[in-house]
Biopython code that builds the backbone (N, CA, C, O; Angstrom):
import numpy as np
from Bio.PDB.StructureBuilder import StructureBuilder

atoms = [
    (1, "UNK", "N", (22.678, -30.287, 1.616)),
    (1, "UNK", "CA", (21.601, -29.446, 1.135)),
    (1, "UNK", "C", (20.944, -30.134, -0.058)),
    (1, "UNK", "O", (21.561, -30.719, -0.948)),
    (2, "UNK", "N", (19.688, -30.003, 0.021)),
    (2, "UNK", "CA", (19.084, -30.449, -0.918)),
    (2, "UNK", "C", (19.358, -30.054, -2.834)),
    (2, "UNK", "O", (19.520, -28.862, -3.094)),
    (3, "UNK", "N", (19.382, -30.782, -3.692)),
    (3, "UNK", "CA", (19.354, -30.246, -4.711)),
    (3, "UNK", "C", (18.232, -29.538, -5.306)),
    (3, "UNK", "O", (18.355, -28.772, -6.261)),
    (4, "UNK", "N", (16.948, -29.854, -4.624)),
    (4, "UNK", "CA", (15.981, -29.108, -5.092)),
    (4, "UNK", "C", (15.812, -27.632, -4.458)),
    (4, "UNK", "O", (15.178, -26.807, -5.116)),
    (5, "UNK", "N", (16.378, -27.252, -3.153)),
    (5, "UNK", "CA", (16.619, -26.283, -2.608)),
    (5, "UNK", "C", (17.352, -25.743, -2.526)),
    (5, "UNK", "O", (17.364, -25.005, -1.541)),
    (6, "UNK", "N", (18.689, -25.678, -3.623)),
    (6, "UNK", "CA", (19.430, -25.288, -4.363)),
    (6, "UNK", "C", (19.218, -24.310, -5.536)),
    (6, "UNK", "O", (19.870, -23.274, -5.669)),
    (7, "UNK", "N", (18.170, -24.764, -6.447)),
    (7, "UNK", "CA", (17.516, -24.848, -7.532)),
    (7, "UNK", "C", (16.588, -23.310, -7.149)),
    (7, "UNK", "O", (16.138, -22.529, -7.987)),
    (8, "UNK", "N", (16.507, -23.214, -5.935)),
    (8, "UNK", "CA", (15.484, -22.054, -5.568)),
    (8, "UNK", "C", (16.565, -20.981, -5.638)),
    (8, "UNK", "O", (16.940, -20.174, -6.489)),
    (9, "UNK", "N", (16.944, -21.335, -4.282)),
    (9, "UNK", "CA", (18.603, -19.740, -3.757)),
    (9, "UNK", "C", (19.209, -19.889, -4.597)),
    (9, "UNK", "O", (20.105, -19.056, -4.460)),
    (10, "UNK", "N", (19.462, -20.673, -5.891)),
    (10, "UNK", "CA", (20.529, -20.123, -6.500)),
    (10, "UNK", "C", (19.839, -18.503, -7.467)),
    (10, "UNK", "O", (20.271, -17.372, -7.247)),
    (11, "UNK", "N", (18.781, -18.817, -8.447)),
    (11, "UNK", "CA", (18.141, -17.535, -8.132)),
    (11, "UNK", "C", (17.928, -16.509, -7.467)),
    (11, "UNK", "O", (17.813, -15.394, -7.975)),
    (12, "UNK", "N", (17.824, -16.829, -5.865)),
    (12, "UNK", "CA", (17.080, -15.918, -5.115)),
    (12, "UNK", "C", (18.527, -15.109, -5.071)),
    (12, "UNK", "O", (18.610, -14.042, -5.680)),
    (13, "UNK", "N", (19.364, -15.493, -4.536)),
    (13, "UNK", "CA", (21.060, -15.329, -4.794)),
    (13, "UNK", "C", (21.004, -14.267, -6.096)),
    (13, "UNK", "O", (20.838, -13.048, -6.052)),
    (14, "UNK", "N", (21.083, -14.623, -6.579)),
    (14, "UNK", "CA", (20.784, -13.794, -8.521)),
    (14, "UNK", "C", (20.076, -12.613, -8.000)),
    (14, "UNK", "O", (20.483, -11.461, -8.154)),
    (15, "UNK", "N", (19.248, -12.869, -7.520)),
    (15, "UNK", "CA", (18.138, -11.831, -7.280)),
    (15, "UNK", "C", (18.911, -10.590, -6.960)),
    (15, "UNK", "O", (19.398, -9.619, -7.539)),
    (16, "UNK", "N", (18.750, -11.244, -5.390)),
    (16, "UNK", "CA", (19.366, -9.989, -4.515)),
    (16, "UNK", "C", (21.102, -9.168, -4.798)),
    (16, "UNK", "O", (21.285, -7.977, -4.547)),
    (17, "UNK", "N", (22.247, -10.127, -5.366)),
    (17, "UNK", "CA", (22.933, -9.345, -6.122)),
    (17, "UNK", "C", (22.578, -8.322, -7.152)),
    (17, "UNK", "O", (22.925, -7.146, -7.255)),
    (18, "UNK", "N", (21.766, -9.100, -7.921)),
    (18, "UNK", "CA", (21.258, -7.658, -9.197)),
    (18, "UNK", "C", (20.571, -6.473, -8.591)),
    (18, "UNK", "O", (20.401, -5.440, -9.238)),
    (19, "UNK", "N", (20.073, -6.656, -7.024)),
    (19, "UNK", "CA", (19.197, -5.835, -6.332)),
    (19, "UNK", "C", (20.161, -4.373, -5.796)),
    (19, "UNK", "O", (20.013, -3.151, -5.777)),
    (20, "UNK", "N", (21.416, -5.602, -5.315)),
    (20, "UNK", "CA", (22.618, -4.497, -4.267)),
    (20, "UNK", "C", (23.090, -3.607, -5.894)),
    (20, "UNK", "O", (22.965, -2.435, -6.249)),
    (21, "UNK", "N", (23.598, -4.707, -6.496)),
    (21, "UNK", "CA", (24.311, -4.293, -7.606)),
    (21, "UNK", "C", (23.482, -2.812, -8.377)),
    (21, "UNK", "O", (24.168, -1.892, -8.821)),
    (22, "UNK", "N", (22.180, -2.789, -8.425)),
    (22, "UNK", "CA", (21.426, -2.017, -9.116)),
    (22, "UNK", "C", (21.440, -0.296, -7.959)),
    (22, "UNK", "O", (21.807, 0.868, -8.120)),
    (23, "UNK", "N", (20.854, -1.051, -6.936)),
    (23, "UNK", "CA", (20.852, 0.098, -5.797)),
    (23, "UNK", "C", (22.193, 1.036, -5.443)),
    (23, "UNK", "O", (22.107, 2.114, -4.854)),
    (24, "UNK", "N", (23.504, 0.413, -5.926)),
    (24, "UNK", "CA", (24.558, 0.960, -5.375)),
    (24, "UNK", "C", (24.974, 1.712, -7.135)),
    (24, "UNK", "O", (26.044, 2.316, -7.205)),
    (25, "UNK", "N", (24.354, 1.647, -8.046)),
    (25, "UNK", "CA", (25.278, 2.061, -9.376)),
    (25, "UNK", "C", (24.664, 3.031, -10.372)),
    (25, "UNK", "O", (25.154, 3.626, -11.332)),
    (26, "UNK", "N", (22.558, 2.994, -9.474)),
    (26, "UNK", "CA", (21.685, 3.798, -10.376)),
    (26, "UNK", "C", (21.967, 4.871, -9.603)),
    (26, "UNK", "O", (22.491, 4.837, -8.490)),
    (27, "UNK", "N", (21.350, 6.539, -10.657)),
    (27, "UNK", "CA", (21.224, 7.321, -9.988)),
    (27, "UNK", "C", (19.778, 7.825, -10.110)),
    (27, "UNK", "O", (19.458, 8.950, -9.726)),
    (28, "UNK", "N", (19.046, 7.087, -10.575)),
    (28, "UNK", "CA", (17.499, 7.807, -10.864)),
    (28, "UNK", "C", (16.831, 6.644, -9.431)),
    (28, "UNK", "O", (17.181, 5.530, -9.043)),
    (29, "UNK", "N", (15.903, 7.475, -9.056)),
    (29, "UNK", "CA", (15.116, 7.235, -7.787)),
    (29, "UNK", "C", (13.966, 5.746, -8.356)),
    (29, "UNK", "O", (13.689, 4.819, -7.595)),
    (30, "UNK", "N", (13.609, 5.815, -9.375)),
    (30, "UNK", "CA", (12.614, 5.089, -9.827)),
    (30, "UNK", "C", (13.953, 3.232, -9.602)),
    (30, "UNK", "O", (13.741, 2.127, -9.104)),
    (31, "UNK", "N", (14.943, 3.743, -10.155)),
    (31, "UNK", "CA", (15.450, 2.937, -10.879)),
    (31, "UNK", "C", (16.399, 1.989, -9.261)),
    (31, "UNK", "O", (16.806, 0.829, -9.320)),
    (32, "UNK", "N", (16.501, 2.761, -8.215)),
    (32, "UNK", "CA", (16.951, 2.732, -6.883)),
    (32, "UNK", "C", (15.264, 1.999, -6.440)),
    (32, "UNK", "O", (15.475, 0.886, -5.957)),
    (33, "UNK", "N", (14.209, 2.216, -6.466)),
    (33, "UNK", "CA", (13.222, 1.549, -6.319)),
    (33, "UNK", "C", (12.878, 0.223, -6.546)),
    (33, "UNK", "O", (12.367, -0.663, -5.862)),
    (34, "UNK", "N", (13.249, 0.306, -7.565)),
    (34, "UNK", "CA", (12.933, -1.286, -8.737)),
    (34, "UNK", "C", (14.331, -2.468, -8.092)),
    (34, "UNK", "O", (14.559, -3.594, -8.532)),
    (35, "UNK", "N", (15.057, -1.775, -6.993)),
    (35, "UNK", "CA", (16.547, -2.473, -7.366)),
    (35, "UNK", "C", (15.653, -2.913, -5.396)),
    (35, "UNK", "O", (15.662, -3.995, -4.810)),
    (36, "UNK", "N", (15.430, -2.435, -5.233)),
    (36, "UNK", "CA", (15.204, -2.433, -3.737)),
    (36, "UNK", "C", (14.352, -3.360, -3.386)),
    (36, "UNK", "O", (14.586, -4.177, -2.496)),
    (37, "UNK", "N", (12.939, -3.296, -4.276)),
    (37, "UNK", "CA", (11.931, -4.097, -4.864)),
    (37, "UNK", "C", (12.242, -6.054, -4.641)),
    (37, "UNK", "O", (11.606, -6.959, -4.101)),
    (38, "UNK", "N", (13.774, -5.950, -5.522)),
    (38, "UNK", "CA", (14.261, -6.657, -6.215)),
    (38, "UNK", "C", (14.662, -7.614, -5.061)),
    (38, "UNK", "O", (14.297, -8.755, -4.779)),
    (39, "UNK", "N", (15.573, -6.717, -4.471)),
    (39, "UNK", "CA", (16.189, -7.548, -3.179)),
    (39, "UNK", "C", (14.958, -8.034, -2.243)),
    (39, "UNK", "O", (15.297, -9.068, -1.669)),
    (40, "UNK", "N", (13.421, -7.570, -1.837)),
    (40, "UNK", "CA", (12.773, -7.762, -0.780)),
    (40, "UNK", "C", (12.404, -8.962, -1.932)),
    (40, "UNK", "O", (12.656, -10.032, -1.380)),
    (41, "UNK", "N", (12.057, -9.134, -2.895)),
    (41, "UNK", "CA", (11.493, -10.425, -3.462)),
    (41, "UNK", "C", (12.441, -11.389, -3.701)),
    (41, "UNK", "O", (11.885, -12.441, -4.018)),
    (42, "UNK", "N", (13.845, -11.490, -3.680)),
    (42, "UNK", "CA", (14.452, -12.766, -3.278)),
    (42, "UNK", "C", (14.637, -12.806, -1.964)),
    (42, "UNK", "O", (15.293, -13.737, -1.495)),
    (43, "UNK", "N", (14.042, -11.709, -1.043)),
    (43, "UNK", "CA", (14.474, -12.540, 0.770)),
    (43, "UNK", "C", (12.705, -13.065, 1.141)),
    (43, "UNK", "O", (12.235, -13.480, 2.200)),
    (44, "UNK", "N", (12.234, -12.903, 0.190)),
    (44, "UNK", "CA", (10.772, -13.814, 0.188)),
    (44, "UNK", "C", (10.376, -14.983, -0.272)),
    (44, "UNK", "O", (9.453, -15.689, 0.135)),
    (45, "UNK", "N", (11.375, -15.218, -1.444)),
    (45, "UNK", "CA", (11.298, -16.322, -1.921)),
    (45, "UNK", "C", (12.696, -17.213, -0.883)),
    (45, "UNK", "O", (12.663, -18.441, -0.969)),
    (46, "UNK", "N", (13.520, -16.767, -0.223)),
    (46, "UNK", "CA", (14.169, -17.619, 0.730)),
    (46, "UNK", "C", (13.274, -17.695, 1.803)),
    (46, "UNK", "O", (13.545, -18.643, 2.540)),
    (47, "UNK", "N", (12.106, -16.903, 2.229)),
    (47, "UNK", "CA", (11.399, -16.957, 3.327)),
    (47, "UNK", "C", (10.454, -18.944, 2.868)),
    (47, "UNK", "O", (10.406, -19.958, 3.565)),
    (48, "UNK", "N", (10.018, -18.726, 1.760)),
    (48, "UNK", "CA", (9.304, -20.168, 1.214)),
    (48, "UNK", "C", (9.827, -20.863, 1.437)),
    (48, "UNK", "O", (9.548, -21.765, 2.227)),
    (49, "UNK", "N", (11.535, -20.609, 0.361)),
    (49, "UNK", "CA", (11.951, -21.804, 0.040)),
    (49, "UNK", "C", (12.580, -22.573, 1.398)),
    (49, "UNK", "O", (12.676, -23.800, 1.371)),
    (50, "UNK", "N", (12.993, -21.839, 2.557)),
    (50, "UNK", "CA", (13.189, -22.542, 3.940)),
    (50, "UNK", "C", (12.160, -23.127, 4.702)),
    (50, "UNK", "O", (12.383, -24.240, 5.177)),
    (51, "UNK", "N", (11.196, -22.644, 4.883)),
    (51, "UNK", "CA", (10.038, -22.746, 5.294)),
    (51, "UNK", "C", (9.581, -24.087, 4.907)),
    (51, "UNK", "O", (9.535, -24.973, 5.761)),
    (52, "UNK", "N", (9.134, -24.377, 3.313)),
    (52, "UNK", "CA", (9.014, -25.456, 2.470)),
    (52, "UNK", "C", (9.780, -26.927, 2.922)),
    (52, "UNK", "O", (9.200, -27.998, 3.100)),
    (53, "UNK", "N", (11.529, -26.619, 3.081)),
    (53, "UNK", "CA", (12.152, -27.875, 3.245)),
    (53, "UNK", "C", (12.382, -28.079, 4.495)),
    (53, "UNK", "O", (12.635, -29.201, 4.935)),
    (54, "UNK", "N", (12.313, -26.828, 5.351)),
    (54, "UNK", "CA", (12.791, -27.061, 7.127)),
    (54, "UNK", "C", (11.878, -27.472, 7.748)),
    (54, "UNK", "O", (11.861, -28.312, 8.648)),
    (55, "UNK", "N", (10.719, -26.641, 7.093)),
    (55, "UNK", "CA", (9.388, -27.329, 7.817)),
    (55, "UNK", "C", (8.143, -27.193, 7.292)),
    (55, "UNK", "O", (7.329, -26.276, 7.398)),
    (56, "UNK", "N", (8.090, -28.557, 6.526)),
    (56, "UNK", "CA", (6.842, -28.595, 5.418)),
    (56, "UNK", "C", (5.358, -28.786, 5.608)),
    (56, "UNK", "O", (4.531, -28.903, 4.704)),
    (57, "UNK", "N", (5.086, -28.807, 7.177)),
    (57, "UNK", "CA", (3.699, -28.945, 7.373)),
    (57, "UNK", "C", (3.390, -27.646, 8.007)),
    (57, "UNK", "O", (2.358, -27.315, 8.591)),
    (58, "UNK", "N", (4.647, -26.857, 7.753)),
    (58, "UNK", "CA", (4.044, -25.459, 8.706)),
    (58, "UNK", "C", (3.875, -24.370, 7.653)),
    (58, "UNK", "O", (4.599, -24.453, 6.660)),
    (59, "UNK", "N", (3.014, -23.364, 7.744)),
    (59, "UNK", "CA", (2.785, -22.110, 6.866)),
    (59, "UNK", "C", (3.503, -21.100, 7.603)),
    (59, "UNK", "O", (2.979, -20.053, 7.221)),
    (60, "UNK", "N", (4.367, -20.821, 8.408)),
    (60, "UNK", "CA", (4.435, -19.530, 9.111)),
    (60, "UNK", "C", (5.065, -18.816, 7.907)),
    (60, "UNK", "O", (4.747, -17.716, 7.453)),
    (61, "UNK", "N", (6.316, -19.917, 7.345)),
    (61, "UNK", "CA", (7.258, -18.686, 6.512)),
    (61, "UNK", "C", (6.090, -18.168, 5.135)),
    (61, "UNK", "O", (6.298, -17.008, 4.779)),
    (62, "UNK", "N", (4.916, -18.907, 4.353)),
    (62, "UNK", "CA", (3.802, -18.274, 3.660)),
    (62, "UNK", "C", (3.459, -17.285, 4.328)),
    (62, "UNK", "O", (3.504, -16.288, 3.608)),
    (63, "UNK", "N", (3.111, -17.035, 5.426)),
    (63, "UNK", "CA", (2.103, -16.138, 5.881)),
    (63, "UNK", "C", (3.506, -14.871, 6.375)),
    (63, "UNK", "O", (3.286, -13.661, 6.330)),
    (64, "UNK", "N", (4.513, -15.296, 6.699)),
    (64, "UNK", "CA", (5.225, -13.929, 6.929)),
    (64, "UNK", "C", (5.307, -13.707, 5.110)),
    (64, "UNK", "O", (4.904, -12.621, 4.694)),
    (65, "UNK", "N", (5.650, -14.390, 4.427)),
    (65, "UNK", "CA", (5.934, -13.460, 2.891)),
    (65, "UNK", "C", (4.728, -13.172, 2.746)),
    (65, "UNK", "O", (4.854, -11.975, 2.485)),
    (66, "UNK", "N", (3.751, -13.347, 2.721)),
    (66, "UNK", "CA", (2.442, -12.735, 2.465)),
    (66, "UNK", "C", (2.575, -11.344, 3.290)),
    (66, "UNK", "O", (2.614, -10.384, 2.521)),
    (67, "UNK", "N", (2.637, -11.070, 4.363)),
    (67, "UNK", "CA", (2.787, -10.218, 5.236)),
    (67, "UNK", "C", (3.712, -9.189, 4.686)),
    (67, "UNK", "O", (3.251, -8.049, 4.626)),
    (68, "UNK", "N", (5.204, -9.422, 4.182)),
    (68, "UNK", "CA", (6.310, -8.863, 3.549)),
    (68, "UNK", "C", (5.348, -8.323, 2.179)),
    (68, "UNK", "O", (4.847, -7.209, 2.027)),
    (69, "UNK", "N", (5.295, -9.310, 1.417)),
    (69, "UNK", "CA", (4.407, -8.763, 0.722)),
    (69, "UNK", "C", (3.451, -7.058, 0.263)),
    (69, "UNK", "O", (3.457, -6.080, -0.484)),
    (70, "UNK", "N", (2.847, -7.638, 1.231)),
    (70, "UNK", "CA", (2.303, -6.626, 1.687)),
    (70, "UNK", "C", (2.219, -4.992, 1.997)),
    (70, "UNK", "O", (1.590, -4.007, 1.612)),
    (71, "UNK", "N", (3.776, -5.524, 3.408)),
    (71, "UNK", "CA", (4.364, -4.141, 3.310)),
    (71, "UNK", "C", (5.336, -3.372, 2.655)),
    (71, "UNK", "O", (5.714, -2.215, 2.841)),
    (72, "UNK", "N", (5.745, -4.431, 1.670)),
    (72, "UNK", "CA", (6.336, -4.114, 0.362)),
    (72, "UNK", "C", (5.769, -3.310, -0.626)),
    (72, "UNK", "O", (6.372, -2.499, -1.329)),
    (73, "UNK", "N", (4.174, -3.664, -0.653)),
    (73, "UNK", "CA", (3.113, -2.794, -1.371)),
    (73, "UNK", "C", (3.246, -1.824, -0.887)),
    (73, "UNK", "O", (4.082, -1.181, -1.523)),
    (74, "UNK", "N", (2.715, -1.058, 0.310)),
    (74, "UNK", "CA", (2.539, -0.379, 1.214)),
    (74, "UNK", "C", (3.723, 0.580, 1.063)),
    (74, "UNK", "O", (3.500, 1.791, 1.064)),
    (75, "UNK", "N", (5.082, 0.067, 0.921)),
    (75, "UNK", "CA", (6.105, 1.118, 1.095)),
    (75, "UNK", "C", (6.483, 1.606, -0.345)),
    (75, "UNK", "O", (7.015, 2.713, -0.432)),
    (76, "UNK", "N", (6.203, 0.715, -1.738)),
    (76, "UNK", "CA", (6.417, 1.346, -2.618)),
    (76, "UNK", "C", (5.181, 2.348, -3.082)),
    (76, "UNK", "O", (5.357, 3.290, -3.855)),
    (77, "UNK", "N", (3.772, 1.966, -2.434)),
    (77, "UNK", "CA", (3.199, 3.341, -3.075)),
    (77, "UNK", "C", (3.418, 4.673, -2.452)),
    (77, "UNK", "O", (3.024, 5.686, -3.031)),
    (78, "UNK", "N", (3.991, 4.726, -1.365)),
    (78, "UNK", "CA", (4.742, 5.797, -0.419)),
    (78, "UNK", "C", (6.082, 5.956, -0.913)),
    (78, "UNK", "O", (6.666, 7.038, -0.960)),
    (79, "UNK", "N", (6.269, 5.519, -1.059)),
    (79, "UNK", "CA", (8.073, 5.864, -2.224)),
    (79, "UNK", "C", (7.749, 7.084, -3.575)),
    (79, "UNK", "O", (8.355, 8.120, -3.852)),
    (80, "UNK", "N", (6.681, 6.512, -4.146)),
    (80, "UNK", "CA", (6.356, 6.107, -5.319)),
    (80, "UNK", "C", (5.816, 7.944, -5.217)),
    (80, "UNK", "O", (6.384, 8.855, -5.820)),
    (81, "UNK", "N", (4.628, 8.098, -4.314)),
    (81, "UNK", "CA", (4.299, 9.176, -3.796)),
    (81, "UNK", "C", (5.093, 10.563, -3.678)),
    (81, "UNK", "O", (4.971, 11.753, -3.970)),
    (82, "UNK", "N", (6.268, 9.381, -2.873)),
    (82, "UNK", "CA", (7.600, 11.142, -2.502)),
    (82, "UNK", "C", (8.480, 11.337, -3.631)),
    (82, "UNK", "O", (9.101, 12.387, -3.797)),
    (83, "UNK", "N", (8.547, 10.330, -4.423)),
    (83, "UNK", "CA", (9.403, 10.612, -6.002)),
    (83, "UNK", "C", (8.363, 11.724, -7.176)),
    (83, "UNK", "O", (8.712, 12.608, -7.957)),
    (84, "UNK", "N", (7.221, 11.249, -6.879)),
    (84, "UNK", "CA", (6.495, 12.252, -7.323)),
    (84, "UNK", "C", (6.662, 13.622, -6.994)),
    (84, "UNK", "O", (7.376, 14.443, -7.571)),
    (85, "UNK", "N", (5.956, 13.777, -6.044)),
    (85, "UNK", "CA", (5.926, 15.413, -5.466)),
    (85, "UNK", "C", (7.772, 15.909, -5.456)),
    (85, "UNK", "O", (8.088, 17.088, -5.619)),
    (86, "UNK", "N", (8.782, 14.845, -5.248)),
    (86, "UNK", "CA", (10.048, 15.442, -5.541)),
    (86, "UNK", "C", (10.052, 15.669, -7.028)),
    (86, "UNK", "O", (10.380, 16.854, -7.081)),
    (87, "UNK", "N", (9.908, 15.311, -8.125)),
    (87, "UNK", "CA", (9.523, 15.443, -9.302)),
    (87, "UNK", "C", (8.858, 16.656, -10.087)),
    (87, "UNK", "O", (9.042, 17.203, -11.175)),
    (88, "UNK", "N", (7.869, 16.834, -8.850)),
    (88, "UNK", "CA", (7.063, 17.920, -9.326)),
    (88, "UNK", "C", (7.577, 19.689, -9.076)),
    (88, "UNK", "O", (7.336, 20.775, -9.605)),
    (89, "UNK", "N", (8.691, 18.979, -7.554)),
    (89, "UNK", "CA", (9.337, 20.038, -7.113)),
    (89, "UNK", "C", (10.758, 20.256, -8.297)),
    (89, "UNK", "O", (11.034, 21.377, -8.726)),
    (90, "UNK", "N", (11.433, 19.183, -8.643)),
    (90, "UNK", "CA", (12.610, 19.714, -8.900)),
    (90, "UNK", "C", (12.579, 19.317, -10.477)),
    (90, "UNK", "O", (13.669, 19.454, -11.031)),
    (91, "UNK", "N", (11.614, 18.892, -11.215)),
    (91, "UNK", "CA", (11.998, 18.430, -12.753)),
    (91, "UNK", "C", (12.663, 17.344, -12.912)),
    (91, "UNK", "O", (12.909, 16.831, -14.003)),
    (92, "UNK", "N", (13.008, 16.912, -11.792)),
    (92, "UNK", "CA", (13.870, 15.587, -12.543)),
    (92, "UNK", "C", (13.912, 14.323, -11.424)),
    (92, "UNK", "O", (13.494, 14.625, -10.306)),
    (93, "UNK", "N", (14.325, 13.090, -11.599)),
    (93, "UNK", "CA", (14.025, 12.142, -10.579)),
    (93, "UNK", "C", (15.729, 11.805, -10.056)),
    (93, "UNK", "O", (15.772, 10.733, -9.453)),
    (94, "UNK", "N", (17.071, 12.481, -10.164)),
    (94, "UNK", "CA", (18.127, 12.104, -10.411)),
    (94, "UNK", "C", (18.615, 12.127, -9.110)),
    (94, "UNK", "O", (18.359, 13.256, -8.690)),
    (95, "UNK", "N", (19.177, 11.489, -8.252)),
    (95, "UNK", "CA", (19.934, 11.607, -6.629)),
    (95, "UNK", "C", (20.307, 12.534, -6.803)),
    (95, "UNK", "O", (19.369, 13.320, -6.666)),
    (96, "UNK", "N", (21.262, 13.090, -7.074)),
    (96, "UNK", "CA", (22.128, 14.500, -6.724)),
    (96, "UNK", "C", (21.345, 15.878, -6.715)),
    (96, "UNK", "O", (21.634, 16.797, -5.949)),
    (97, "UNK", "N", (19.987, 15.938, -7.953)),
    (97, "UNK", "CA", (19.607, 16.981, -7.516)),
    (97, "UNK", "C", (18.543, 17.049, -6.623)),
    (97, "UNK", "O", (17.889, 18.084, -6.497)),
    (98, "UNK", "N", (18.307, 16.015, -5.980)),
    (98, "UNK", "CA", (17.529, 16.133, -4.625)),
    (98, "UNK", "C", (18.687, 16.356, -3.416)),
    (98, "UNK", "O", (18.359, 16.958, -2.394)),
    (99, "UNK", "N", (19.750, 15.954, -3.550)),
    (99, "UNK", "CA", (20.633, 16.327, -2.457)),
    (99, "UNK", "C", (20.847, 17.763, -2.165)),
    (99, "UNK", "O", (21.249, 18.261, -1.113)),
    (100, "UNK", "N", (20.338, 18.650, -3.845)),
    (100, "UNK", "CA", (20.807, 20.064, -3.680)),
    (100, "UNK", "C", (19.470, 20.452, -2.970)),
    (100, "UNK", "O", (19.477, 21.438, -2.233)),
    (101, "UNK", "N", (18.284, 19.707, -3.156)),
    (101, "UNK", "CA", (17.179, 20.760, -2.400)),
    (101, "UNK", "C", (17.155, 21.025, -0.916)),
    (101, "UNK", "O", (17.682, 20.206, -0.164)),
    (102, "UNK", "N", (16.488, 22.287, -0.367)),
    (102, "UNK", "CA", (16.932, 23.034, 0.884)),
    (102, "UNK", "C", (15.174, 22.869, 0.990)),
    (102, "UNK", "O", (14.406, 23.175, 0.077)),
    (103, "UNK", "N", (14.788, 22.342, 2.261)),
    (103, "UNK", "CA", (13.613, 22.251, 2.809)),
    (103, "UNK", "C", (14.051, 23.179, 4.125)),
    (103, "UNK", "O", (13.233, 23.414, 5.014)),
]
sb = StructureBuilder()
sb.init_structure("model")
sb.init_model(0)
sb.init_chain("A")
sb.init_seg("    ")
for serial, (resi, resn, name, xyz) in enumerate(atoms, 1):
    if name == "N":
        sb.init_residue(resn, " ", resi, " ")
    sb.init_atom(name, np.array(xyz, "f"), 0.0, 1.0, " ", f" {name:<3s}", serial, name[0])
structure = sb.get_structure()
């Protein structure tokens, strides 16, 4: 393996642990967001950094993270949306007391 492609995943690695690590230990919804966030942007930056050394005259893995990207946008302003109106319903953003609400 390359040392310069080392130099990438060892970060991206970083990343996505602090991502699991965050998602499995918060209990506020915002904070389960940001951790989730976390993990889709180091499996994007492994989308480059393979892409880059496996195959350097091709864009596919750019144009799928662009794409990821994207629907990364897309799903946090819809997250972002239902933490609200849960917010507005229950006072607070905390897991457990959305588990107590009865729809």
């Amino acid at each position: 393996m390359n040392l310069t492609m080392l130099c990438y995943l060892v970060p991206s690695l970083i990343m996505f642990a602090a991502g699991v690590y965050g998602f499995c230990t918060r209990k506020n919804m915002i904070a389960l967001l940001i951790s989730l966030e976390l993990m889709l942007n180091a499996a994007d930056l492994n989308f480059v950094v393979f892409n880059r050394f496996l195959f350097p005259g091709s864009m596919e893995g750019m144009f799928f993270t662009i794409f990821a990207i994207a629907i990364a946008a897309a799903e946090t302003a819809v997250a972002i949306a239902i933490i609200i109106n849960i917010y507005r319903e229950v006072k607070n953003t905390d897991i457990n007391s959305v588990k107590q609400m009865k729809f």
